[in-house]
C-alpha positions as CSV (number, residue, x, y, z in Angstrom):
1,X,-0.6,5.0,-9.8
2,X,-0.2,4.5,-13.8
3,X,-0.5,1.5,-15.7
4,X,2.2,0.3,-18.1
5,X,1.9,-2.4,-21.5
6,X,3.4,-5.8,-21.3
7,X,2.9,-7.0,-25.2
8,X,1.9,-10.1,-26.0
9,X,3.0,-11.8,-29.1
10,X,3.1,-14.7,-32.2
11,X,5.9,-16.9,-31.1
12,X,6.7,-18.0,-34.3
13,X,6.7,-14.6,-35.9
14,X,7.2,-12.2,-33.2
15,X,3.9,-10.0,-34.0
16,X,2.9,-8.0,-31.6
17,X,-1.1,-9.8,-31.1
18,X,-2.1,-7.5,-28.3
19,X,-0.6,-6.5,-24.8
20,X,-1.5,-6.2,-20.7
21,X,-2.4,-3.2,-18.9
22,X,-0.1,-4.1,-15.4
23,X,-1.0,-1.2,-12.6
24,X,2.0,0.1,-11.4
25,X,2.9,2.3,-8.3
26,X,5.3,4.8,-9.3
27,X,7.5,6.0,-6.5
28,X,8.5,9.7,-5.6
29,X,12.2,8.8,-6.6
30,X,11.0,7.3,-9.6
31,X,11.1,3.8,-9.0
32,X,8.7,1.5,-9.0
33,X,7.2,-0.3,-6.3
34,X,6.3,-3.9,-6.8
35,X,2.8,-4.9,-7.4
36,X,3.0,-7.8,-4.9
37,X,4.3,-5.1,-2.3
38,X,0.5,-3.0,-2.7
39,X,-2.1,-5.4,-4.5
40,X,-3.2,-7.0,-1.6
41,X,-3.8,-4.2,0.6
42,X,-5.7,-2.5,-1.7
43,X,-7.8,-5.5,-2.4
44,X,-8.4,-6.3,1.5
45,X,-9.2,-2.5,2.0
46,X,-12.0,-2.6,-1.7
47,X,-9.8,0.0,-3.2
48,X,-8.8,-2.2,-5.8
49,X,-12.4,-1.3,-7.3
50,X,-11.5,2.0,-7.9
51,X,-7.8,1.5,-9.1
52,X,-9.2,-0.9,-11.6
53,X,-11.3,1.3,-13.0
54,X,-9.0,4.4,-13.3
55,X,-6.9,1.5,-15.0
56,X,-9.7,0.7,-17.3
57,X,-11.2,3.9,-18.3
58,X,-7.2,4.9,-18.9
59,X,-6.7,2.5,-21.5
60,X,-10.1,3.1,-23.2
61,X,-9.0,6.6,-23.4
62,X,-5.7,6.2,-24.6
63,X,-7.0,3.5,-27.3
64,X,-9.6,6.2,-28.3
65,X,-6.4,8.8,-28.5
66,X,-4.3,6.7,-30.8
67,X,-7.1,5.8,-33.1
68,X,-8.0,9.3,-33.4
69,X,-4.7,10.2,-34.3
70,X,-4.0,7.3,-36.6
71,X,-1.9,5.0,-35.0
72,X,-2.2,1.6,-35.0
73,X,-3.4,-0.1,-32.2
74,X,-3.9,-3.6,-31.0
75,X,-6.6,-5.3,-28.3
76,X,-5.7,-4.6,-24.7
77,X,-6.4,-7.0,-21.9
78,X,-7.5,-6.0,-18.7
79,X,-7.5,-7.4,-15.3
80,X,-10.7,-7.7,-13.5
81,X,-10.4,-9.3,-10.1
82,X,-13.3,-11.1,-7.8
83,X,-13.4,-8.1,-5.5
84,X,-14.7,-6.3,-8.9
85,X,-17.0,-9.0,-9.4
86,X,-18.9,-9.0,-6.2
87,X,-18.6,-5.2,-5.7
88,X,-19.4,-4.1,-9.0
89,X,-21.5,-4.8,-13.0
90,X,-18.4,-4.8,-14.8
91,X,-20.2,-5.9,-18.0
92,X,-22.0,-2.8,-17.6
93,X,-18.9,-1.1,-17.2
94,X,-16.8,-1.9,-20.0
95,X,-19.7,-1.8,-21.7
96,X,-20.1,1.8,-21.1
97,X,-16.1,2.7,-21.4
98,X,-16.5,1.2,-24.7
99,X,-19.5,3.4,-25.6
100,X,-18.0,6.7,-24.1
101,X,-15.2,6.2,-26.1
102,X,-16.6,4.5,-29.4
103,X,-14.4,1.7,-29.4
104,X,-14.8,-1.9,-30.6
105,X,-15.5,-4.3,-27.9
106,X,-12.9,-6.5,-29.7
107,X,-9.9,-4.2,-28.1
108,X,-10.7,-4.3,-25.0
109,X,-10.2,-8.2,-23.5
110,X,-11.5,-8.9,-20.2
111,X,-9.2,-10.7,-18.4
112,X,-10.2,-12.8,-15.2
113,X,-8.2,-14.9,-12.4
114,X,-8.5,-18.5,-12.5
115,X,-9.2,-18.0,-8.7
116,X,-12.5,-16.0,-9.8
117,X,-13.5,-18.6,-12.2
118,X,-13.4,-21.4,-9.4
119,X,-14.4,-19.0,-6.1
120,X,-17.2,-16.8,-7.7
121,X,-18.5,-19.9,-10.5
122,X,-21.8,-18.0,-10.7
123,X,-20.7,-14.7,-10.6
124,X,-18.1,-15.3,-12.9
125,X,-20.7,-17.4,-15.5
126,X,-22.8,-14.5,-15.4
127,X,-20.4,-12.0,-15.9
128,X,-18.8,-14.1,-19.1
129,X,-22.0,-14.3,-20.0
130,X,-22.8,-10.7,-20.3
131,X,-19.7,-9.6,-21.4
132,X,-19.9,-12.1,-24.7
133,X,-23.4,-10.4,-25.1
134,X,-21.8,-7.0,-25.4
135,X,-18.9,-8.4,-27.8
136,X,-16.2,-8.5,-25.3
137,X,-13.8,-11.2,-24.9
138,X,-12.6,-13.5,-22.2
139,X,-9.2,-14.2,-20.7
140,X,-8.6,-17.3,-17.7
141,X,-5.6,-15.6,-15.8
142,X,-3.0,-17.5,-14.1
143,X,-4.6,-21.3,-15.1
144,X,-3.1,-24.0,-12.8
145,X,-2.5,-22.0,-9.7
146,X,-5.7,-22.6,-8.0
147,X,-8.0,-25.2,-8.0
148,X,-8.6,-25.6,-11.8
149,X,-7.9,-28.5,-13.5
150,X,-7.9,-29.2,-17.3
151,X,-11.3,-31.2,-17.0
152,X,-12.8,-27.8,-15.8
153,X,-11.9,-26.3,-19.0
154,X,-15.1,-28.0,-20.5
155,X,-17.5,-26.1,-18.4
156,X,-16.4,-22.8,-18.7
157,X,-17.3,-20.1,-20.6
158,X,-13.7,-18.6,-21.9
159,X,-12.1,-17.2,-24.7
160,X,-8.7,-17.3,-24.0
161,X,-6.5,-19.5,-21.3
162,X,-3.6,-17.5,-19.8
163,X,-1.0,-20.2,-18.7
164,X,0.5,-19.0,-15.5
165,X,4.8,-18.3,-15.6
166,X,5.1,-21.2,-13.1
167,X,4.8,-23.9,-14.9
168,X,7.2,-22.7,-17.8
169,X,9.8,-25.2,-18.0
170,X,12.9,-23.6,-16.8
171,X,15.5,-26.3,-18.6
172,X,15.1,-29.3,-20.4
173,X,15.8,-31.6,-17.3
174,X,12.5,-30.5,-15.8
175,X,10.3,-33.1,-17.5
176,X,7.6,-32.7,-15.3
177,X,6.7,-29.0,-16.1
178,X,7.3,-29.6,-19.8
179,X,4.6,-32.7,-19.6
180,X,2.2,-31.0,-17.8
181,X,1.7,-27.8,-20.4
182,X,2.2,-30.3,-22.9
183,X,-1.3,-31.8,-21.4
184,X,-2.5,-28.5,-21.0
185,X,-2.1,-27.2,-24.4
186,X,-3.5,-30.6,-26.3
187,X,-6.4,-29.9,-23.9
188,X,-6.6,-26.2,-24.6
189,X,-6.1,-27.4,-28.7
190,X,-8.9,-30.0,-28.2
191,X,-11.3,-27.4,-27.5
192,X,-10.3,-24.7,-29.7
193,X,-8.9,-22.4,-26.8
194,X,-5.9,-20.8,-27.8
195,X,-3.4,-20.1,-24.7
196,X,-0.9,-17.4,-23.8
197,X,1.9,-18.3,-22.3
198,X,3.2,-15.8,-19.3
199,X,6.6,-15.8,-18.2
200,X,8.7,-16.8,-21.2
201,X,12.0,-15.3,-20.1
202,X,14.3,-17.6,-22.3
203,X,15.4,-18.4,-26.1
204,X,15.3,-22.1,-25.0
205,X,11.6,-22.3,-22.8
206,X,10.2,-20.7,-26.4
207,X,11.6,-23.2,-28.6
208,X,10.6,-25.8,-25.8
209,X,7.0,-24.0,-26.6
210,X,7.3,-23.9,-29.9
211,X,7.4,-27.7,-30.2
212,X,4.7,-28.5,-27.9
213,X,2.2,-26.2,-30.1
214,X,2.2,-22.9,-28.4
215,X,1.3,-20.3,-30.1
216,X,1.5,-17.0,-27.9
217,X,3.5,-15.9,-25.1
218,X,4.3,-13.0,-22.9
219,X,7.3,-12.5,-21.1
220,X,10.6,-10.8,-20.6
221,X,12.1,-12.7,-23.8
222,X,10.0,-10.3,-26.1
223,X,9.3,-7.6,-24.3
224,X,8.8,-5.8,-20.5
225,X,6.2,-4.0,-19.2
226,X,6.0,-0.1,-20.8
227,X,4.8,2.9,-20.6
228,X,1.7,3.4,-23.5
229,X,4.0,6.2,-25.1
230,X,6.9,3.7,-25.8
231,X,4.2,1.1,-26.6
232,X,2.9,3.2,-29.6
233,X,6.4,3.8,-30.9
234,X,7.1,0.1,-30.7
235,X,3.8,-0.7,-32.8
236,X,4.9,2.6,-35.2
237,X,8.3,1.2,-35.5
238,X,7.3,-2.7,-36.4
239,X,7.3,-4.2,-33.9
240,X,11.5,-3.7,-33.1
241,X,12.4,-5.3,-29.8
């Protein structure tokens, strides 16, 4: 098990803003085995707890590493699920990770599924709470694919929506889509949230972005998932697709 970088970026400029830490499975031949193919296992078994946290600490290492050595680095989200929630303080956690490794709180996002936020709403209030209280930012993963709708934005506490990669318009004849994270951004803008996209695979879903006010995307247009060694030479090099 490693983890790998997806960057995130400014649509208009193509600045690299920050990136993902994606667990992946590397395979003896390899390859590497798709997250959907383990995830769930290792979530109905609890070992997700402790993959997460290898995940974590990895990345707080590895942020400490480049900053020691000079390099420039940028804030990195990471994915805490509900089976963290309930089985673990992960406030306390990241807030020790960032005080083993001296690190701002400001590089390490917190990033939590919208299934979390609407399953575990006290948990999840309390945990946002405490994280805020440390310094750390939030992240609402995968919006729209639960239960959430754009009313619950107002009683939330959140940083950061992440707009799930299904509801990325695919062409132009798919109205629907394009109204809905039309709605969604206004909503997000309203409130001063600023959104990610996920899933932006296309020059024309980014200009379709673009024009409804987004901002910041992640997807396969700009950049795939890496490993952190090819992630630093990308920041090092400018930011070079």
């Amino acid at each position: 098990m490693t983890y790998y970088l997806q960057p995130q970026v400014d649509m208009e400029t193509g600045e690299i803003v920050g990136a993902e830490a994606l667990t992946r499975w590397i395979d003896k031949d390899g390859s590497l085995i798709s997250p959907t193919t383990f995830i769930p296992a290792l979530e109905e078994s609890g070992f997700v707890v402790t993959l997460d946290k290898y995940v974590w600490q990895g990345v707080a290492s590895w942020l400490r590493e480049c900053i020691d050595r000079g390099l420039r680095v940028v804030p990195i989200s990471l994915n805490v699920s509900r089976v963290d929630i309930l089985a673990c303080d992960v406030a306390e956690h990241m807030g020790a990770l960032a005080a083993q490794y001296n690190l701002p709180p400001e590089l390490m996002r917190i990033e939590i599924t919208e299934t979390a936020y609407t399953g575990e709403s006290e948990a999840v209030d309390k945990l946002t709470a405490d994280l805020h209280t440390r310094g750390f930012s939030t992240y609402m993963d995968d919006f729209g694919t639960g239960q959430s709708t754009l009313a619950m934005l107002k009683n939330v506490n959140v940083d950061v929506i992440k707009l799930d990669r299904t509801f990325v318009p695919t062409d132009r004849d798919q109205s629907r889509s394009a109204q809905i994270v039309s709605s969604m951004l206004e909503m997000a803008q309203s409130l001063h949230l600023p959104v990610v996209i996920e899933g932006v695979e296309t020059n024309e879903q980014a200009n379709m972005l673009l024009q409804m006010g987004a901002h910041y995307a992640q997807g396969f247009l700009y950049y795939r998932p890496m490993q952190a060694k090819d992630f630093e030479a990308l920041l090092d090099g400018g930011n070079k697709n």
